[in-house]
C-alpha atoms as an extended CHARMM CRD file, in Angstrom:
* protein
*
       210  EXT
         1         1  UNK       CA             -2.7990000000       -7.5540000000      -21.3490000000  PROA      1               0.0000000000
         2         2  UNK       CA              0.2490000000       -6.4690000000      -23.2290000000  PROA      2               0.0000000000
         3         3  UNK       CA              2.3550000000       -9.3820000000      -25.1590000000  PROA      3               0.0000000000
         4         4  UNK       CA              5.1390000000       -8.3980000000      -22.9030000000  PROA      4               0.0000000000
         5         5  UNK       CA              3.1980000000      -10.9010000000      -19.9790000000  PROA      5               0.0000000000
         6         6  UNK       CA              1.8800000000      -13.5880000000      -21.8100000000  PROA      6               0.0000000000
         7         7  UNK       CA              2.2560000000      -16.7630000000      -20.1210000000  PROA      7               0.0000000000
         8         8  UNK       CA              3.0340000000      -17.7540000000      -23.3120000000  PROA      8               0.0000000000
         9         9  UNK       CA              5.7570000000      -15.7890000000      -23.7670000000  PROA      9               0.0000000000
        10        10  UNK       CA              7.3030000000      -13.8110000000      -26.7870000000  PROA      10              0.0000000000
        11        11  UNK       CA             10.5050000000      -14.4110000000      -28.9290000000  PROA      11              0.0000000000
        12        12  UNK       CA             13.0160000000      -12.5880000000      -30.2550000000  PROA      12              0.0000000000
        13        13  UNK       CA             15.4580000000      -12.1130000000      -27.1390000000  PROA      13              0.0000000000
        14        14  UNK       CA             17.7480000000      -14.5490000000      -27.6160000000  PROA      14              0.0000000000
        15        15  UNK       CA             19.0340000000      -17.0580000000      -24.6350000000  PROA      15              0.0000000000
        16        16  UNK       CA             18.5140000000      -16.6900000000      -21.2740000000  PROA      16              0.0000000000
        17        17  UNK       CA             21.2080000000      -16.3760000000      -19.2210000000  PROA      17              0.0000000000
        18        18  UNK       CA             21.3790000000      -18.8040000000      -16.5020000000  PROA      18              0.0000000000
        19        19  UNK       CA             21.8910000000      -17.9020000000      -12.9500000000  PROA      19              0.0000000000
        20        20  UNK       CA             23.6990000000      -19.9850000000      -10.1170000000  PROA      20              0.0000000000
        21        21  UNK       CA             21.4530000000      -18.3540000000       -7.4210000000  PROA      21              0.0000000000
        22        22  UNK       CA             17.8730000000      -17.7250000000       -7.3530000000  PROA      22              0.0000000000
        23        23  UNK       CA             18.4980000000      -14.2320000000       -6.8540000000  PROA      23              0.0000000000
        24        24  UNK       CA             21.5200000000      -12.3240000000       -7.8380000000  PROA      24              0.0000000000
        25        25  UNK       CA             21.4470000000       -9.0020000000       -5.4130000000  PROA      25              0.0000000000
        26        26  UNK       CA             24.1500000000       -6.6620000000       -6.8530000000  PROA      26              0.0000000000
        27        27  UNK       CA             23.0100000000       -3.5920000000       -4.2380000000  PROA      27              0.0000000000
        28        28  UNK       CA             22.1010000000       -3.1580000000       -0.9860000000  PROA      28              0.0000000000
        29        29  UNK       CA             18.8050000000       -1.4540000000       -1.8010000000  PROA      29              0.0000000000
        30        30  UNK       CA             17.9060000000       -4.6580000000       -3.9070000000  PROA      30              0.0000000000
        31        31  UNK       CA             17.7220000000       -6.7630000000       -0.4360000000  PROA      31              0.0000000000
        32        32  UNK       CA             15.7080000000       -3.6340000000        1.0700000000  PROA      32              0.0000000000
        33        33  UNK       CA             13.1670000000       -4.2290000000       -1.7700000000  PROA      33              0.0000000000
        34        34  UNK       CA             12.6360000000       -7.8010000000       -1.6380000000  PROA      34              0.0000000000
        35        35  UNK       CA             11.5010000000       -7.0390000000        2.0940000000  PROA      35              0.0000000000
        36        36  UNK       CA              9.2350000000       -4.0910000000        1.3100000000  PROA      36              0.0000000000
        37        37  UNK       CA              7.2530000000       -6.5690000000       -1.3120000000  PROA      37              0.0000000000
        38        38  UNK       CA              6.8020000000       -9.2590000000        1.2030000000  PROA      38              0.0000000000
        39        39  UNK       CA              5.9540000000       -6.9860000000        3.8600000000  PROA      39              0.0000000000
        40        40  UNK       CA              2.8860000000       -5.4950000000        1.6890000000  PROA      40              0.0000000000
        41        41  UNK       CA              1.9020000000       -8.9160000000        0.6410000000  PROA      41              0.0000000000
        42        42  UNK       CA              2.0270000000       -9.9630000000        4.5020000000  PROA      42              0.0000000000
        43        43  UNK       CA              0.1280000000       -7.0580000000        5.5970000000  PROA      43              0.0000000000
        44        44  UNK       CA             -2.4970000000       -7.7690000000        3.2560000000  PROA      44              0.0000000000
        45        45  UNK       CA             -2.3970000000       -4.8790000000        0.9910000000  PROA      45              0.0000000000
        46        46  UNK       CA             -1.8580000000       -6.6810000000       -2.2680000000  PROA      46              0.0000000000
        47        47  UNK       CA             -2.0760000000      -10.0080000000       -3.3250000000  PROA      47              0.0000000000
        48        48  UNK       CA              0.0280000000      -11.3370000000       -5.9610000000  PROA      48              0.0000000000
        49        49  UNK       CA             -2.2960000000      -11.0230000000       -9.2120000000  PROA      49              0.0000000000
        50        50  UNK       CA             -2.4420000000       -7.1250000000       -7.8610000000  PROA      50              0.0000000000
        51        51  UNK       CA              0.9880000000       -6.9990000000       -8.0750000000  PROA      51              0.0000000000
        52        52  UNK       CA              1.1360000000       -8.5850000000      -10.9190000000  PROA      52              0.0000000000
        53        53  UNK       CA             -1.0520000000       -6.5620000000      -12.3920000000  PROA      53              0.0000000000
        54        54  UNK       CA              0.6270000000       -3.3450000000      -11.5970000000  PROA      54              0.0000000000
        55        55  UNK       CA              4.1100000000       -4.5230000000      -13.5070000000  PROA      55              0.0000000000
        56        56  UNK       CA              1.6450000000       -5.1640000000      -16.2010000000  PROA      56              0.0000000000
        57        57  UNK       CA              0.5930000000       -1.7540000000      -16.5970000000  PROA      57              0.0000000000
        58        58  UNK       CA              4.7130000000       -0.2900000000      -17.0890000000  PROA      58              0.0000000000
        59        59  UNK       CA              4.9570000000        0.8660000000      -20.6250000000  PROA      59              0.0000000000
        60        60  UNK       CA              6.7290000000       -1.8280000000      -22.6170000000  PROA      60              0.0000000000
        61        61  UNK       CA              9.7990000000        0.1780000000      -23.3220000000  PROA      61              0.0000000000
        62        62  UNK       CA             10.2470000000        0.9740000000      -19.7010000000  PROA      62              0.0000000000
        63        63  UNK       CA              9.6740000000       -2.4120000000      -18.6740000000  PROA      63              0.0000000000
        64        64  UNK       CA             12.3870000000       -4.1500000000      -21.5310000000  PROA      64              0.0000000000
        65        65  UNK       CA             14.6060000000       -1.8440000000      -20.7100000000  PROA      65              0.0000000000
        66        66  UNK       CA             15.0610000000       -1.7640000000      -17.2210000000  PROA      66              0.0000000000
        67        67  UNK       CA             17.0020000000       -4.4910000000      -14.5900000000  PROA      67              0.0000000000
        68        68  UNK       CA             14.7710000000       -6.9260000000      -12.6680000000  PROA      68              0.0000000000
        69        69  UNK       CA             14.8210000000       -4.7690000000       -9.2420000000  PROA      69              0.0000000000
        70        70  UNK       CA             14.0300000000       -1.6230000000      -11.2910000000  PROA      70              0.0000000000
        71        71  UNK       CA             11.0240000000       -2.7480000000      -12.6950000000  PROA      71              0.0000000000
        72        72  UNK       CA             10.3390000000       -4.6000000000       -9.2180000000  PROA      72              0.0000000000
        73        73  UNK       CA             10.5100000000       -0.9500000000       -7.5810000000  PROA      73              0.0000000000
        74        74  UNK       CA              7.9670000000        0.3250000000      -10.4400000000  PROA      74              0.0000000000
        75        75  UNK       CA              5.5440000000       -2.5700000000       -9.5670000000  PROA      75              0.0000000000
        76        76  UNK       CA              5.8190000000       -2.0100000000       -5.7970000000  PROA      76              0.0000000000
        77        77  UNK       CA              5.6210000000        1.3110000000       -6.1450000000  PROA      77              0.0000000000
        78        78  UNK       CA              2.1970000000        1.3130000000       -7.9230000000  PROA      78              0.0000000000
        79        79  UNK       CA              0.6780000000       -1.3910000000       -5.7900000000  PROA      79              0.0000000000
        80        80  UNK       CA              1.4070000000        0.7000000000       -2.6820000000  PROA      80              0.0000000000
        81        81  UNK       CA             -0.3520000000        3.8090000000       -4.1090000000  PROA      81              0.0000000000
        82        82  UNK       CA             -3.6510000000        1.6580000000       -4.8890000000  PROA      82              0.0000000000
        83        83  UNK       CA             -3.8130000000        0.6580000000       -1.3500000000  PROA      83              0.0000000000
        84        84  UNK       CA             -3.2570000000        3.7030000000       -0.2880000000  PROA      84              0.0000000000
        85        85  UNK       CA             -0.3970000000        3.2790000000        1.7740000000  PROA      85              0.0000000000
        86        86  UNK       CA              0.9590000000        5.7680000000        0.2260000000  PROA      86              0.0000000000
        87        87  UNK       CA              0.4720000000        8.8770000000       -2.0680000000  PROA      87              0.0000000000
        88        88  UNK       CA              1.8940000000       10.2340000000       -5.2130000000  PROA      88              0.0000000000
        89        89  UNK       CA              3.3600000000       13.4450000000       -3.0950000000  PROA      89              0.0000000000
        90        90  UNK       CA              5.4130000000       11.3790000000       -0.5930000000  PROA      90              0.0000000000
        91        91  UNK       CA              6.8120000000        9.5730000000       -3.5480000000  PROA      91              0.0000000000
        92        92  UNK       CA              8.0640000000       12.2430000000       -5.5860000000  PROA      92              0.0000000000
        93        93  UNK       CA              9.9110000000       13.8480000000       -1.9390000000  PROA      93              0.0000000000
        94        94  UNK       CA             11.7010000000       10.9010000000       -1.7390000000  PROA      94              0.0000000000
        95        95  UNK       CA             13.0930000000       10.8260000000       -5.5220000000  PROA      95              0.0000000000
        96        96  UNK       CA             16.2730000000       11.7170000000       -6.9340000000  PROA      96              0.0000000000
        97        97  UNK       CA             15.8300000000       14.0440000000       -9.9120000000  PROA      97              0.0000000000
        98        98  UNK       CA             16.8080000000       11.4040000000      -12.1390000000  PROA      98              0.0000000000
        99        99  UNK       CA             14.7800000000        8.6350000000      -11.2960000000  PROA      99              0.0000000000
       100       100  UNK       CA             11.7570000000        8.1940000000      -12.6610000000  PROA      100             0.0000000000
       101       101  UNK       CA              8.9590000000        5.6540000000      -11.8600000000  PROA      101             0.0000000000
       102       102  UNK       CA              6.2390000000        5.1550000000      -13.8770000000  PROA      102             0.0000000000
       103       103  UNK       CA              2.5180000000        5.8720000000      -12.0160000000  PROA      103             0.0000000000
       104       104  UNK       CA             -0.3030000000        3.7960000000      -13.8610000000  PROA      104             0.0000000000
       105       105  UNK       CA             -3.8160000000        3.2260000000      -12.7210000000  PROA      105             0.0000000000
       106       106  UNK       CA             -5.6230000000       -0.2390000000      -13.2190000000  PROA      106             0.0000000000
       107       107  UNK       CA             -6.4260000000       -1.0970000000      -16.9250000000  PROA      107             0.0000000000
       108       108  UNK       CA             -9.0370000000       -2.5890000000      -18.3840000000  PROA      108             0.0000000000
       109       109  UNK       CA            -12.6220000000       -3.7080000000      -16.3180000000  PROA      109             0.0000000000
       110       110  UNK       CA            -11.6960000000       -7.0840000000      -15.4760000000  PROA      110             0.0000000000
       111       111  UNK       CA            -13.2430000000      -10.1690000000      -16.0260000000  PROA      111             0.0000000000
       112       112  UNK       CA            -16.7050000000      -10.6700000000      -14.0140000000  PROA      112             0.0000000000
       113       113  UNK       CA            -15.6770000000      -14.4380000000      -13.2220000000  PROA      113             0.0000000000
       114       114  UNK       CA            -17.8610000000      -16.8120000000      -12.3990000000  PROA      114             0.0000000000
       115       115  UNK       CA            -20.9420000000      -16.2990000000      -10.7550000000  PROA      115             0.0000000000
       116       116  UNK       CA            -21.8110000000      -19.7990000000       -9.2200000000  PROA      116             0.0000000000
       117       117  UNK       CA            -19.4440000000      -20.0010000000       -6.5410000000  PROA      117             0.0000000000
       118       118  UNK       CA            -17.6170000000      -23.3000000000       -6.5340000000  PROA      118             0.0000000000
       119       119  UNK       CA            -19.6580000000      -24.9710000000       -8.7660000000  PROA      119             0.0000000000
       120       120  UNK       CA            -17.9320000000      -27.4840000000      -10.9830000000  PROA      120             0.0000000000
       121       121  UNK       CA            -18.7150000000      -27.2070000000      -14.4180000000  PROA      121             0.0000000000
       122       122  UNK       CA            -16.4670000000      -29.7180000000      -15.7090000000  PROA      122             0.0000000000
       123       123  UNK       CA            -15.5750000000      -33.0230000000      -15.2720000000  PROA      123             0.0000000000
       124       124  UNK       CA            -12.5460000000      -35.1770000000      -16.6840000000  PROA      124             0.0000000000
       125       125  UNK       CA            -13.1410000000      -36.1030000000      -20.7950000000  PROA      125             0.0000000000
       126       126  UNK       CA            -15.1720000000      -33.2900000000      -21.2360000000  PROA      126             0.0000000000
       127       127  UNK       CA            -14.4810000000      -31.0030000000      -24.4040000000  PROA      127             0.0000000000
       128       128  UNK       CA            -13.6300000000      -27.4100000000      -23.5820000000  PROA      128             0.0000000000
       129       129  UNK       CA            -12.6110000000      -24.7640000000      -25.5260000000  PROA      129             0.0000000000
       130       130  UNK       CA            -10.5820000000      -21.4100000000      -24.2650000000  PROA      130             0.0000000000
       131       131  UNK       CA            -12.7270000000      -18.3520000000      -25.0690000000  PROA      131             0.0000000000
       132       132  UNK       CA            -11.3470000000      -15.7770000000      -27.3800000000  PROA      132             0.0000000000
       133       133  UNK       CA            -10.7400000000      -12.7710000000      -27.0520000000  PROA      133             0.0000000000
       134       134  UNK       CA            -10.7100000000      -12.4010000000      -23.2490000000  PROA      134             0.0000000000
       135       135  UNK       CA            -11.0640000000       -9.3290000000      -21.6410000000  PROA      135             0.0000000000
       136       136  UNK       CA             -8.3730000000       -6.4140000000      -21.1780000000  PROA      136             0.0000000000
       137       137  UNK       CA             -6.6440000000       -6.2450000000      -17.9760000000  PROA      137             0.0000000000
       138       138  UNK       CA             -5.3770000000       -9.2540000000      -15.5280000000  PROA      138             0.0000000000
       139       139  UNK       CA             -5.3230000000      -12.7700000000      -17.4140000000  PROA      139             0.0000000000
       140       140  UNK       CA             -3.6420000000      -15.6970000000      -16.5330000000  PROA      140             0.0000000000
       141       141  UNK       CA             -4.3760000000      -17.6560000000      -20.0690000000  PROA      141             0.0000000000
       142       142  UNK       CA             -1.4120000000      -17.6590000000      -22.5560000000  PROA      142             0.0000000000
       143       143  UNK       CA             -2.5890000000      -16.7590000000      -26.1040000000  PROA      143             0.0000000000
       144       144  UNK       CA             -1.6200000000      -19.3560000000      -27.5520000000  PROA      144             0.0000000000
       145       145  UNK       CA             -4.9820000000      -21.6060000000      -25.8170000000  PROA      145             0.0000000000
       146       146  UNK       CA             -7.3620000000      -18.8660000000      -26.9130000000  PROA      146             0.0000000000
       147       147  UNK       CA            -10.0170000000      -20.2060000000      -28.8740000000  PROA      147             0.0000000000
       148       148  UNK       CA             -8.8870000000      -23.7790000000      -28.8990000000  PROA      148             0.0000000000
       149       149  UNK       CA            -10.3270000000      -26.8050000000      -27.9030000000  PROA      149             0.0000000000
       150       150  UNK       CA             -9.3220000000      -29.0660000000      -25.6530000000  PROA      150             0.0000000000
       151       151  UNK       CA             -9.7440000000      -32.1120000000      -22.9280000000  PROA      151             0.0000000000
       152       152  UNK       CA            -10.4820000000      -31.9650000000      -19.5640000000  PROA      152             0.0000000000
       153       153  UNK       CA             -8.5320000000      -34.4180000000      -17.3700000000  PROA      153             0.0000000000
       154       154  UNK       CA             -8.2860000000      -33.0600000000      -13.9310000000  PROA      154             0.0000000000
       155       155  UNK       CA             -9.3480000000      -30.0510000000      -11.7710000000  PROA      155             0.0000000000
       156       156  UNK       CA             -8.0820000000      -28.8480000000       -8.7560000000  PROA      156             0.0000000000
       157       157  UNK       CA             -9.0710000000      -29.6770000000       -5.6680000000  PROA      157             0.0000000000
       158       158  UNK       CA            -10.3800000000      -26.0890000000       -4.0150000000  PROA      158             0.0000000000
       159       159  UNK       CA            -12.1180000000      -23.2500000000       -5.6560000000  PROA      159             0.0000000000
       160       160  UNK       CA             -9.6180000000      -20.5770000000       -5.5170000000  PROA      160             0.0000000000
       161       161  UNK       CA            -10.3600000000      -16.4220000000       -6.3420000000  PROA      161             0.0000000000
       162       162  UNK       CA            -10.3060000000      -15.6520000000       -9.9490000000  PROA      162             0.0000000000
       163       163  UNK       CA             -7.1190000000      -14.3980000000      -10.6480000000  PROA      163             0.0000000000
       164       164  UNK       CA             -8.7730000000      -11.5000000000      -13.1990000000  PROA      164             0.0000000000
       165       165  UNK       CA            -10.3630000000      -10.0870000000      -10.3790000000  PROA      165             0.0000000000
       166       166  UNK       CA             -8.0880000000      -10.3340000000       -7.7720000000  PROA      166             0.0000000000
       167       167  UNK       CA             -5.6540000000       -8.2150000000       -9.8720000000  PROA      167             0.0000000000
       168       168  UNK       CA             -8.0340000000       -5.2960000000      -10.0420000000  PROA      168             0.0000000000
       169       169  UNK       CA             -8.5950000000       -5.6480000000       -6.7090000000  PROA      169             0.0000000000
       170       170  UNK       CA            -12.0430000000       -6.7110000000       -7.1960000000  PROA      170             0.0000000000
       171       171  UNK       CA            -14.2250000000       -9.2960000000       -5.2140000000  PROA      171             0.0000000000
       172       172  UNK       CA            -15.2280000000      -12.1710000000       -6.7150000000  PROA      172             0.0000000000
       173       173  UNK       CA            -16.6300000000      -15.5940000000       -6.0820000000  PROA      173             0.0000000000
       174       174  UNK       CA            -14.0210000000      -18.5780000000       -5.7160000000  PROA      174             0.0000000000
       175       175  UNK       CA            -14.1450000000      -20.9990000000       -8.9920000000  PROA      175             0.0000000000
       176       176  UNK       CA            -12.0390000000      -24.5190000000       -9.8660000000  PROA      176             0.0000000000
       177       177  UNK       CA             -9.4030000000      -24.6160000000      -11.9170000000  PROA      177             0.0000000000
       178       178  UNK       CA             -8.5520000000      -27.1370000000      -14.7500000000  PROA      178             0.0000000000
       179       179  UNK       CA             -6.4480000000      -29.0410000000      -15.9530000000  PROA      179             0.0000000000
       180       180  UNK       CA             -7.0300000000      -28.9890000000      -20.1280000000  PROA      180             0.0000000000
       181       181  UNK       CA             -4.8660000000      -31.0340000000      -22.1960000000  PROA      181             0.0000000000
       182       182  UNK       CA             -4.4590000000      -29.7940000000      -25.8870000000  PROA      182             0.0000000000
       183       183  UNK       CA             -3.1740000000      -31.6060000000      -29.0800000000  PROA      183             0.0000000000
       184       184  UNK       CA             -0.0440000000      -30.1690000000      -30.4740000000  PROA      184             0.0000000000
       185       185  UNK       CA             -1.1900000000      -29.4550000000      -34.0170000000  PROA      185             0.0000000000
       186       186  UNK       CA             -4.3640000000      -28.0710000000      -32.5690000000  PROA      186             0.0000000000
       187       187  UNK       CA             -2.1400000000      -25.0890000000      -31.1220000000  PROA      187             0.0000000000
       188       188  UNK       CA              0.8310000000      -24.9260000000      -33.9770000000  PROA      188             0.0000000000
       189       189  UNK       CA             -0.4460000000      -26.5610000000      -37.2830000000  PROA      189             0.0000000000
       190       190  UNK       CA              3.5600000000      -26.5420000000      -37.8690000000  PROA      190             0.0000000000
       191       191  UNK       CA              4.1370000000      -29.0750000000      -35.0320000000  PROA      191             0.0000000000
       192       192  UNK       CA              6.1850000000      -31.8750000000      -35.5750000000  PROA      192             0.0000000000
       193       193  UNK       CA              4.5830000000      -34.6740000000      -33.5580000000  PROA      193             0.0000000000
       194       194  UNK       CA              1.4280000000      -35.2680000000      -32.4140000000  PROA      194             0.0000000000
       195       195  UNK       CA              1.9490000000      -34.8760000000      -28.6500000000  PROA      195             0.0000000000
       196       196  UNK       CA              0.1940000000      -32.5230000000      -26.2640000000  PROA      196             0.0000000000
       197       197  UNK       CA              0.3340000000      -29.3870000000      -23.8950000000  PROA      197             0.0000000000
       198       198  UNK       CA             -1.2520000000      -29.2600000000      -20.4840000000  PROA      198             0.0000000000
       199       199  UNK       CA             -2.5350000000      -26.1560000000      -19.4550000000  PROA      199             0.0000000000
       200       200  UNK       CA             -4.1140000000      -24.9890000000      -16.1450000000  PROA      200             0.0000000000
       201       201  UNK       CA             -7.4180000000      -22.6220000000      -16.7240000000  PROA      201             0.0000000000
       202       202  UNK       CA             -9.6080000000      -21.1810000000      -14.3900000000  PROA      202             0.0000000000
       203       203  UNK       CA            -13.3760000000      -21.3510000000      -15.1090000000  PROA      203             0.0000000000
       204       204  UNK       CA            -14.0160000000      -18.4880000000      -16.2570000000  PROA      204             0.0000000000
       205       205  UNK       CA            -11.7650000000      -18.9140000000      -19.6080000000  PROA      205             0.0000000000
       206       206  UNK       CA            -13.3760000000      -22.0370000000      -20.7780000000  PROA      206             0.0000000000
       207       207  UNK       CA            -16.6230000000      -22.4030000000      -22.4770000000  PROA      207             0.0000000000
       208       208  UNK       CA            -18.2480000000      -26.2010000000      -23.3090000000  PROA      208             0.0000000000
       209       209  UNK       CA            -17.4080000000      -27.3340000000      -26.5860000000  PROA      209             0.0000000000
       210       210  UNK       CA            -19.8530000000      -25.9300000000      -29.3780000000  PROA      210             0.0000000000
């Protein structure tokens, strides 16, 4: 998955403006927009990881450089194609010549997941560690866990789909997450204190401690 999306996050952008409203809706076509994402994700034809997944797949300098509810249209946009609610043809009719949205297909295989539906591998004090690399594609682990080691202290309370699938649009058995709690210094050696990071993980991105 490209740095752009890592839960993590990246720096170099400077503050972050901060917004009075939850959403700031400058056009009319903006409020339009917000309605044709619910409506797919009511209808069943994507769920969020899919979305997700498609604004994933913009090319990073298309995706810096364009407003919120542009790169929302890009996302939607793809996500409608894969369920084939619409096509590529009835797109382009309905384009101005100067707009341009990009058209990706899925990337990467996805992760398999785990194949023991809700079994619970893990139980609170047990030793984890994130595996590293994952795979390409869908994942809901920032980088900065991968290949660390970490404590188990709580899990949550229904197996849930595996996000990695779910954004390929892939089925997949249900599996717990957890809740890992990490030392400081064991994810930044430069850390100043020795407190820690909680981090929810699904299943499939932990391994037991070796």
């Amino acid at each position: 998955m490209p740095d752009t999306h890592d839960l993590g996050g990246i720096a170099g952008f400077g503050a972050i403006p901060h917004l009075e409203k939850d959403y700031e809706y400058n056009e009319r076509w903006e409020w339009t927009l917000m309605a044709v994402l619910r409506l797919g994700a009511q209808k069943g034809w994507y769920r969020t990881d899919a979305y997700r997944h498609a604004l994933e797949r913009l090319p990073r300098d298309f995706y810096l450089s364009k407003s919120y509810y542009d790169r929302m249209l890009s996302g939607i946009t793809n996500a409608y194609l894969e369920a084939g609610i619409v096509t590529a043809g009835e797109i382009e009719q309905h384009l101005e010549p100067h707009i341009r949205i990009p058209i990706s297909t899925p990337r990467g295989p996805g992760h398999a997941g785990a194949e023991r539906p809700e079994l619970v591998r893990f139980q609170a004090g047990d030793r984890v560690t994130v595996r590293s690399p994952l795979p390409d594609g869908h994942v809901r682990a920032p980088a900065y866990v991968r290949g660390k080691t970490g404590t188990v202290v709580d899990r949550g309370r229904h197996a849930l789909p595996f996000p990695g699938r779910v954004g390929h649009r892939e089925p997949g058995a249900a599996e717990f997450t957890y809740r890992v709690e990490f030392e400081r210094r064991e994810l930044w050696a430069d850390a100043l204190d020795a407190g820690t990071v909680i981090v929810d993980l699904s299943d499939s991105y932990l391994n037991p401690e070796a």
